[in-house]
Each structure stands twice: as C-alpha cells, then as structure tokens.
C-alpha positions as CSV (number, residue, x, y, z in Angstrom):
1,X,81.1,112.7,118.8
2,X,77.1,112.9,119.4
3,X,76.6,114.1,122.9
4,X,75.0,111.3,124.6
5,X,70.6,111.2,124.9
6,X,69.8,113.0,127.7
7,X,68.5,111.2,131.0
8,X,65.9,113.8,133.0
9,X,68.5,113.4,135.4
10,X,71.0,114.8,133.6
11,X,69.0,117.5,133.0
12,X,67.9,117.9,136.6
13,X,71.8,117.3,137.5
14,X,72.9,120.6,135.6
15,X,69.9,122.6,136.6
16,X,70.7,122.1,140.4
17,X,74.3,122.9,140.0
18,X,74.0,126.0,138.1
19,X,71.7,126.8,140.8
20,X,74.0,125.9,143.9
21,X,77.2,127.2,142.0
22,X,74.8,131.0,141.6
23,X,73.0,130.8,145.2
24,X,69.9,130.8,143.9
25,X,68.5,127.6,145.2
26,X,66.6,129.9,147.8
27,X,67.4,133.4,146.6
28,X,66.5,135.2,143.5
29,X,69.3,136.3,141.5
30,X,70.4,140.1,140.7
31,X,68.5,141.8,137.8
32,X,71.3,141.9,135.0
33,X,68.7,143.6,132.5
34,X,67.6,146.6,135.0
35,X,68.4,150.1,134.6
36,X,69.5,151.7,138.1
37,X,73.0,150.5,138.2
38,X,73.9,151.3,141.7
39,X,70.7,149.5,142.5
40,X,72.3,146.3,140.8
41,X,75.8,146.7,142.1
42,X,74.2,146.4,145.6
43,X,72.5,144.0,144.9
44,X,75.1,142.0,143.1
45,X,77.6,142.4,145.7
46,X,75.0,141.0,148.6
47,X,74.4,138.0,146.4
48,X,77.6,136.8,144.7
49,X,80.6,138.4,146.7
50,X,79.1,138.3,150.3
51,X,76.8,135.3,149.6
52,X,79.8,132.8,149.0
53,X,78.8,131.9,145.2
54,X,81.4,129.7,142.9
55,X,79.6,131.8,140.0
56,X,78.4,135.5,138.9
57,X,77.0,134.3,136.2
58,X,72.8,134.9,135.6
59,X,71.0,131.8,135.1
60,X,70.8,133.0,131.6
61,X,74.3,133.0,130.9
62,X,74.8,129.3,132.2
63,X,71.9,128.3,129.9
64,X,73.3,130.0,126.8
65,X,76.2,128.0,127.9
66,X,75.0,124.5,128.1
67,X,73.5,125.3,124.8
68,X,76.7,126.2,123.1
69,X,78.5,122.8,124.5
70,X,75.7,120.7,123.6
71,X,75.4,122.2,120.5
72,X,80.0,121.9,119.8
73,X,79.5,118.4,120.8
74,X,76.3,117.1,118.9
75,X,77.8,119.6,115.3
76,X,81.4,117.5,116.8
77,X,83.6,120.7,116.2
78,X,86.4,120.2,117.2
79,X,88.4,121.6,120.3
80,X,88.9,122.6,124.3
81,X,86.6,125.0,126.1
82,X,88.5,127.8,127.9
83,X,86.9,130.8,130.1
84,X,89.2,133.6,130.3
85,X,88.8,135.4,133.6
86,X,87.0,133.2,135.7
87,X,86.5,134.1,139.3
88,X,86.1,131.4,141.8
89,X,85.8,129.1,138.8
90,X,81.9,128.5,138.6
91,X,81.6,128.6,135.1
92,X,84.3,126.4,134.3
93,X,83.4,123.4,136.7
94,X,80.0,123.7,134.9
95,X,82.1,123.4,131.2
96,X,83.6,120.0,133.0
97,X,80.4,118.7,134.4
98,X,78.7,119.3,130.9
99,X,81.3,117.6,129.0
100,X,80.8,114.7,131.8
101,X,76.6,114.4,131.6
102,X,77.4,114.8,127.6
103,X,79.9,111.6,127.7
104,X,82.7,113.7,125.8
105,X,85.7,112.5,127.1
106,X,88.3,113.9,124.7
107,X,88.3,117.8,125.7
108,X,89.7,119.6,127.9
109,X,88.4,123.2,130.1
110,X,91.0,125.6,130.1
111,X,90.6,127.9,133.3
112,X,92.8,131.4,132.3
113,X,93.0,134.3,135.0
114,X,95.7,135.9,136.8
115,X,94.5,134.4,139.9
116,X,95.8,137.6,141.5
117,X,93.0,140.2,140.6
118,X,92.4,142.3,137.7
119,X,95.3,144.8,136.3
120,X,95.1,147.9,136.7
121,X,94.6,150.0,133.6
122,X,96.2,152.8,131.6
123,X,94.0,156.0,133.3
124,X,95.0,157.9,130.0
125,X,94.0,155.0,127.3
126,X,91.4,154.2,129.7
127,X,89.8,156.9,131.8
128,X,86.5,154.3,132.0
129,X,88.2,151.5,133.8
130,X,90.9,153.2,135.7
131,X,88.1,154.8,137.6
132,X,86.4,151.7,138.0
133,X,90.0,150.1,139.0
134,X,89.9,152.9,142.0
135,X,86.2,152.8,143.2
136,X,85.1,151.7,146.2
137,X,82.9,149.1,145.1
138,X,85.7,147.8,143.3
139,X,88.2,148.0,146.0
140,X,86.4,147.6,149.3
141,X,84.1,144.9,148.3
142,X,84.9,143.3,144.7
143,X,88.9,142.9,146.0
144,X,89.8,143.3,142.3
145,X,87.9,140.2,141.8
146,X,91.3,138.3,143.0
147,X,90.7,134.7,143.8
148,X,93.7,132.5,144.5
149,X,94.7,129.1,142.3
150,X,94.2,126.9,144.8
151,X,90.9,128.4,145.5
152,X,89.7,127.5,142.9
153,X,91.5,124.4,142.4
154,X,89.7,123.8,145.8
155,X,86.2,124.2,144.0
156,X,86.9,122.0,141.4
157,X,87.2,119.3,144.1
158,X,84.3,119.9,146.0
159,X,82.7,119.6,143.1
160,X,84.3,116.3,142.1
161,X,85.9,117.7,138.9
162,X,89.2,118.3,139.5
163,X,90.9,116.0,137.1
164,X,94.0,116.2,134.2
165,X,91.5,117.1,132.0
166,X,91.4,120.7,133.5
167,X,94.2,122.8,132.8
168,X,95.0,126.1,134.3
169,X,96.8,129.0,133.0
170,X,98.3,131.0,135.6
171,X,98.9,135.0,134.9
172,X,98.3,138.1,133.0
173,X,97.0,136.8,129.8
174,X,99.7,138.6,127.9
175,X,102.0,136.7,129.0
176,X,100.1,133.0,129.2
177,X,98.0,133.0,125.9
178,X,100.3,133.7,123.7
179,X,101.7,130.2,124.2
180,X,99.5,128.6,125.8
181,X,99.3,124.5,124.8
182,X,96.0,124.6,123.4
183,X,95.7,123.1,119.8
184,X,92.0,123.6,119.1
185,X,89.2,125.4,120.9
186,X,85.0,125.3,120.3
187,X,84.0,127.7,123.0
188,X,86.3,130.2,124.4
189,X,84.6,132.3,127.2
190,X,85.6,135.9,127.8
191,X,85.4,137.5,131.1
192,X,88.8,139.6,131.2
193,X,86.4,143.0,132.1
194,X,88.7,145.2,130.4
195,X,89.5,146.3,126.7
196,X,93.4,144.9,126.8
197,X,92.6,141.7,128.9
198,X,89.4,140.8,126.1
199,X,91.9,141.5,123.2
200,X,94.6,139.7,124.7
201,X,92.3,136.7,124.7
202,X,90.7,137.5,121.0
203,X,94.0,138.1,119.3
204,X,95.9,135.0,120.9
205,X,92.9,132.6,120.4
206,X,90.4,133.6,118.2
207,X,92.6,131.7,115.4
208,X,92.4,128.4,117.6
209,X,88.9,128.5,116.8
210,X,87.2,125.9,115.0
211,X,83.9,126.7,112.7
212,X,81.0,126.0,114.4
213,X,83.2,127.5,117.5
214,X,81.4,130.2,119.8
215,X,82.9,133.3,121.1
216,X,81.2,134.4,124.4
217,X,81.8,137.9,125.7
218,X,80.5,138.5,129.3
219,X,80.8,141.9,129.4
220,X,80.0,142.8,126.1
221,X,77.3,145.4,127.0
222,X,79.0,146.9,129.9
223,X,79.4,150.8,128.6
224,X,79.0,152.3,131.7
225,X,82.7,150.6,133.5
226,X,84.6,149.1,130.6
227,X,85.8,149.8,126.9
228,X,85.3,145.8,126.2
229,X,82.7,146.6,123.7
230,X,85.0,148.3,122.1
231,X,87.6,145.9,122.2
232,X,85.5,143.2,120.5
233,X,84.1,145.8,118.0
234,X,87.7,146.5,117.4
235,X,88.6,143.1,116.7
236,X,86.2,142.2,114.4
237,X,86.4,145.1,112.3
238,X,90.1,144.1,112.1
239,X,89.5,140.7,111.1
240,X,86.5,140.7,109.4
241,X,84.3,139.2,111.5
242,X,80.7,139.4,110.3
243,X,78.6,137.1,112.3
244,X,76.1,138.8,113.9
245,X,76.3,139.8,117.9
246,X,73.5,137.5,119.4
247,X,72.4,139.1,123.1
248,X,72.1,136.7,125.8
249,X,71.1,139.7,128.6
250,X,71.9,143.5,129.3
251,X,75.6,142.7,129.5
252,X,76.7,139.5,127.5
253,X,76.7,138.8,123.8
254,X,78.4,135.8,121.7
255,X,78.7,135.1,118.0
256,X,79.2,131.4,116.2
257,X,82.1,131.2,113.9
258,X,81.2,130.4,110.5
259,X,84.3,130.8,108.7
C-alpha cells in the first residue's frame, strides 16, 4: 500500500516528536561522530539518562528511520517492524506514529527487550563487554539500561499509541524470538548492545525478512565496548549476505535485503 501524500504537517508532526521523544527541542544532542569517548559518555548520560528522554537515538538515526518505513511502505514489502532492545521505547512509538501519519494500518511494531536490563556476558568469550557489564558508567548511571514493561507501556500512552497493534515480547531474546508470532517483518531494529543478544535477533529473524526489508544495527560501530560488529560480520559471512553496510553515524549501520 502507497504511503499516503504527505501534509507539511505530517512532516512537522514527526519532526517535533523525534525532537521531544530525544530532548532536543531546547538542547543540542550528544556528538555520536566525536572521538573523545569519555567526553561523549558524559555527555550522553547528562542528556538521555538524567535528562528524562523516551529515546537515545541521534536525530540521525530517527531520520534514517522514517526513511526506511516510508520507503517499506511506498516499495509495499511486506511485514511488522520490530526494534530489538529498546529502552524506554522511543524508537518504537516513532515506528507507530509513522505507520499512523503514513495511513498503513495493517502492521504491527514489535517492542523486544528483557525489560529487566541487559545480561550479563561470558568475561571469557567476551572480555570487551564483561568489562563494560562491570563499569561504573554502566552500573551507577546507565542501570544496565533496565526499563520496566509498564514503563514503557506507560510511554506508549502518553503518546497516544498504545494500541493492539503493538505487541511486546517480554525476555531474554533467546528465549522470546525464537517463537515469537511474527509472520513477516520489513524493518527489524537491532539494539541488543552485545554480540549474543544481536545474533539472537539475526539468527531468529533475519529469515522473516521480506526483500526490500532493512536490517538496522545501532551499535554496529561500537569497537571500543561491544563485539556486535563482530556479530553481524559473523552472520553475514555465514549466510551470505552481500549487501553492502551503509553508515548512518559513528556507531550505526543498516543494509536493505535484496534477496
């Protein structure tokens, strides 16, 4: 289905909620791209964690995103969107609100996270992100990133998008992917951090995946905390995949499905 013309208020209506779900209505937003990553993490914990934003997401990433619905929706691949890992659910109630300004009515946004933190990994397979697990930043301020369901169910609301076409999937995403009800999928969203929670979510979904289907990877370019570049580089070596890695920033990365 053709993704309905745009009204500048549409387009003013998804502008000012990426904005108010980030905090950057009045605030500049943390340098992703800059080099002095202690610098960043400051900064990034100031903004998002302390500042009471639905989203961590850079303006940049929620751009690339509208783009990848808009284009699912006017190409009319077929399938759900899904974010895997997603915080206080910022991303996600934009995926909803898209579909909405878009007039798609026949998908649903899959919201996938453990709603309990991140797991804690093997120190021995991954020395990386065990130490990361144990830092201070990670501990004192970041909480493990854990955000309750009805947190976020709460969000959803305030945002006047909680509705039966959002579906959550509560737990580690060994255990809920696998099986999860999801027939079809056009953008699946990584944000699992790790190397076993982003190939959790490749191996169980990746097949769901319709052509024309974008895989998003948040953390892609992440070296310095997390083996998830690894992960992905993994997968696709596995399976073949030879779509080229298109960087959206410093960090995040995607690739369209073309076969």
């Amino acid at each position: 289905m053709p993704p309905s013309p745009l009204r500048e208020s549409d387009d003013l209506y998804l502008d000012l909620l990426k904005r108010v779900l980030t905090r950057t209505l009045f605030a500049a937003e943390p340098d992703a791209d800059q080099d002095n990553l202690h610098r960043f993490v400051g900064q990034h914990i100031k903004h998002y964690q302390q500042g009471g934003a639905i989203s961590m997401l850079p303006l940049a990433r929620f751009d690339q995103l509208q783009a990848a619905i808009r284009a699912v929706v006017a190409d009319d691949v077929p399938g759900d969107l899904i974010e895997t890992g997603v915080w206080r659910g910022g991303a996600t109630i934009f995926m909803r609100a898209a579909l909405e300004v878009y007039g798609c009515r026949d998908r649903r946004v899959w919201v996938a996270d453990s709603f309990e933190g991140l797991p804690e990994p093997d120190p021995e397979k991954y020395p990386r992100e065990a130490e990361s697990f144990r830092s201070a930043a990670m501990t004192k301020f970041y909480n493990h990133l854990a955000v309750g369901l009805e947190e976020v169910r709460a969000n959803f609301a305030a945002f006047g998008m909680l509705d039966e076409r959002v579906r959550f999937l509560k737990g580690w995403f060994k255990d809920t992917l696998p099986a999860a009800p999801i027939e079809r999928l056009a953008i699946m969203r990584l944000d699992g951090d790790y190397y076993e929670s982003t190939m959790d979510a490749l191996t169980n979904l990746y097949d769901r995946l319709s052509v024309g289907g974008y895989v998003i990877v948040d953390d892609y370019g992440e070296d310095a905390w997390t083996y998830c570049r690894k992960a992905v580089d993994d997968f696709r070596a596995a399976r073949g995949v030879v779509e080229p890695m298109v960087r959206v920033d410093k960090p995040c990365s995607y690739w369209r499905k073309e076969r």
